[in-house]
N, C-alpha and C positions, 0 to 999 in steps of 0.2 A: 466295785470301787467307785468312790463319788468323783467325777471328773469336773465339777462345778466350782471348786474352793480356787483355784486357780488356772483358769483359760483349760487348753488341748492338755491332756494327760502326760501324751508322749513326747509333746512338744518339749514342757516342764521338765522333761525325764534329760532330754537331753542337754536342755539348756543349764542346770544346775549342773550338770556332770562338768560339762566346759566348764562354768565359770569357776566351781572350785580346784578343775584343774590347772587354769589360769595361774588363780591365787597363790595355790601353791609353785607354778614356776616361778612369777614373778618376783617371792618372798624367799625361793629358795635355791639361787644364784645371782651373779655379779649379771649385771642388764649388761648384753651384747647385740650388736646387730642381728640375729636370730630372733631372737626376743621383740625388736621392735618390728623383725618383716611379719613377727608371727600376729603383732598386735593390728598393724596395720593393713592384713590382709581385710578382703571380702567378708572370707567365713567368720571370723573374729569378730570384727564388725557386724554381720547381718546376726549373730549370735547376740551380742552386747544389746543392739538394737530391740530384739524382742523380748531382752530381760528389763531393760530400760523402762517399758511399760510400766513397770511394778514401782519406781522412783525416778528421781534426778539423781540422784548420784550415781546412781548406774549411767543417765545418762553422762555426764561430767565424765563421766571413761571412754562413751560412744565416742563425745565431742574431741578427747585429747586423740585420740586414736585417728580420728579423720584428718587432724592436722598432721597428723605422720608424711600424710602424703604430699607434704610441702618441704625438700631436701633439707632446707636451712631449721626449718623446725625440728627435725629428727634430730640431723647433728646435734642441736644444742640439748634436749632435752636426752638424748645417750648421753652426753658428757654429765650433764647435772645428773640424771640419774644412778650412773655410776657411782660418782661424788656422795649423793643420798645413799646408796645403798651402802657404804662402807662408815657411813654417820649413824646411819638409824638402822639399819636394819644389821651391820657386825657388831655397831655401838662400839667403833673408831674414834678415838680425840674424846672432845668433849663437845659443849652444845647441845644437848639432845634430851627428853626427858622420855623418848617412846623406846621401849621393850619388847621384843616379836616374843615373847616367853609368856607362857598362860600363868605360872608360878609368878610372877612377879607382879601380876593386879592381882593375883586370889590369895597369896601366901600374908599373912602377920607381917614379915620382915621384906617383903621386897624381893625373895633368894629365890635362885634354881635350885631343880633338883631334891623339892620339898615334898610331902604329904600328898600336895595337887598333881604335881607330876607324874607319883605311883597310879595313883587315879586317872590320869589318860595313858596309861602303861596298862591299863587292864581294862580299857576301853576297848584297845587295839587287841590284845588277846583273845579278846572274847571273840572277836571275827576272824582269829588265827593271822593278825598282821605284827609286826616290831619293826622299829625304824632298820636303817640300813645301816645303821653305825650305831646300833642297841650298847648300851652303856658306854657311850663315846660323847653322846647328843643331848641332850635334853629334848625327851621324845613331846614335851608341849610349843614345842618353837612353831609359830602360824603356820608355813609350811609341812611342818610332818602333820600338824592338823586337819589342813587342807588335802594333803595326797590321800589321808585317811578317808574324806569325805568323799571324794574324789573317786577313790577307788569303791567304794558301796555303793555311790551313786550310777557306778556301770555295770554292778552286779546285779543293783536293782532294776536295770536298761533289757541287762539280758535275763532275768526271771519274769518280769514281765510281759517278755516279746514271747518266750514260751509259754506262758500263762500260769505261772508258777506262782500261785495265790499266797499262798503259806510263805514260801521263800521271799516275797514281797512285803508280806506284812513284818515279818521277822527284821530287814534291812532296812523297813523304813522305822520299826522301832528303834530298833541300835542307833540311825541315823537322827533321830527326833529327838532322844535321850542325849547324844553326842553333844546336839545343836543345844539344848535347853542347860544342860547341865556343865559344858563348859564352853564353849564355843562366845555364846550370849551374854556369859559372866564378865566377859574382858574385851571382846575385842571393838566395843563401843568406848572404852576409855583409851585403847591401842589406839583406835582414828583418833581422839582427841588430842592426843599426844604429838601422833605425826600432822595433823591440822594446823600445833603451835609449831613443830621442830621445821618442816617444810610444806607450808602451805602450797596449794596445785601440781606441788609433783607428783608423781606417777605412783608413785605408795602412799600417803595422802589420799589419792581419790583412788584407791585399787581399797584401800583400807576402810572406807568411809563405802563405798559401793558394795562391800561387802557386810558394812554392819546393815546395811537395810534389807540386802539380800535376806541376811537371816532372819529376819521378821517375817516375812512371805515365803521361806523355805519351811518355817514350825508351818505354817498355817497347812500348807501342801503337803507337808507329812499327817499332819493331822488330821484333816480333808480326807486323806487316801486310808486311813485305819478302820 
């Protein structure tokens, strides 16, 4: 395996694993103080930090994340947070023009539940996954995306740790295709959207750090083939 397309190998192994498992916590419940002690930890941060390397907008998460550590900042940004997350990300009221749904940048009309959706429905099949509320969910929502990613990218942690060539190559295919074929398609106009609905909050730059993310995750899957 070529270790050159992006820094330490296993470093990458790891740090992708976190960050989409982030993603998807952050995207797939109501932000409580757990959430923020979880952002505002060390590991969180010395994590954020060495993927930051690869953009600024990764850094813009470092930076909001360090401010945690200042009481009065946490409280306010929990309360907005909250606030956001029941605007843009339940898509509460009105105001809002961002969608956490992959159907709804890929589909003709806007809708759940469409053509695109079966298709990340037989993504996850293929590696023997289904949401947790399978035909309750709409399985293309960011977070079941993210857990999806999330959860390969630790399969790929431990096939590689036992040096399980074949099994790595297979989880960074499924994961490459994942990443190219829907992930890429939408969630650069997803940041767009939460950039206009709530610019510097915490989905905004969680949103936007992960569209760059996916640019130097292709490479590193591809790098590794």
């Amino acid at each position: 395996m070529n270790g050159d397309i992006i820094g330490d190998v296993q470093a990458m192994l790891y740090g992708r694993a976190f960050f989409y498992k982030l993603t998807h916590v952050v995207f797939g419940g109501k932000p409580d103080t757990a959430l923020f002690e979880t952002l505002s930890c060390d590991a969180c941060k010395d994590t954020l930090t060495g993927l930051a390397a690869f953009d600024d907008a990764i850094g813009s998460v470092v930076r909001y994340s360090e401010h945690l550590d200042d009481i009065a900042f946490l409280e306010r940004a929990l309360e907005k947070s909250v606030s956001e997350y029941n605007r843009v990300v339940l898509g509460l009221g009105a105001n809002h023009t961002a969608f956490p749904w992959e159907s709804y940048y890929t589909s003709d009309k806007n809708l759940l539940f469409q053509v695109e959706t079966l298709a990340v429905r037989d993504a996850y099949r293929e590696f023997g996954y289904l949401p947790e509320m399978y035909m309750k969910v709409a399985d293309d929502h960011l977070a079941i995306e993210c857990a999806f990613m999330a959860a390969l990218a630790q399969k790929s942690i431990d096939a590689y740790e036992r040096d399980d060539r074949e099994e790595v190559a297979r989880l960074f295919d499924g994961q490459l295709r994942f990443v190219t074929e829907h992930l890429m398609k939408w969630v650069g106009r997803f940041a767009d959207d939460l950039r206009t609905d709530s610019p510097e909050g915490l989905y905004a730059l969680l949103a936007s750090a992960l569209e760059s993310f996916l640019v130097y995750d292709e490479k590193f899957l591809r790098g590794q083939s």
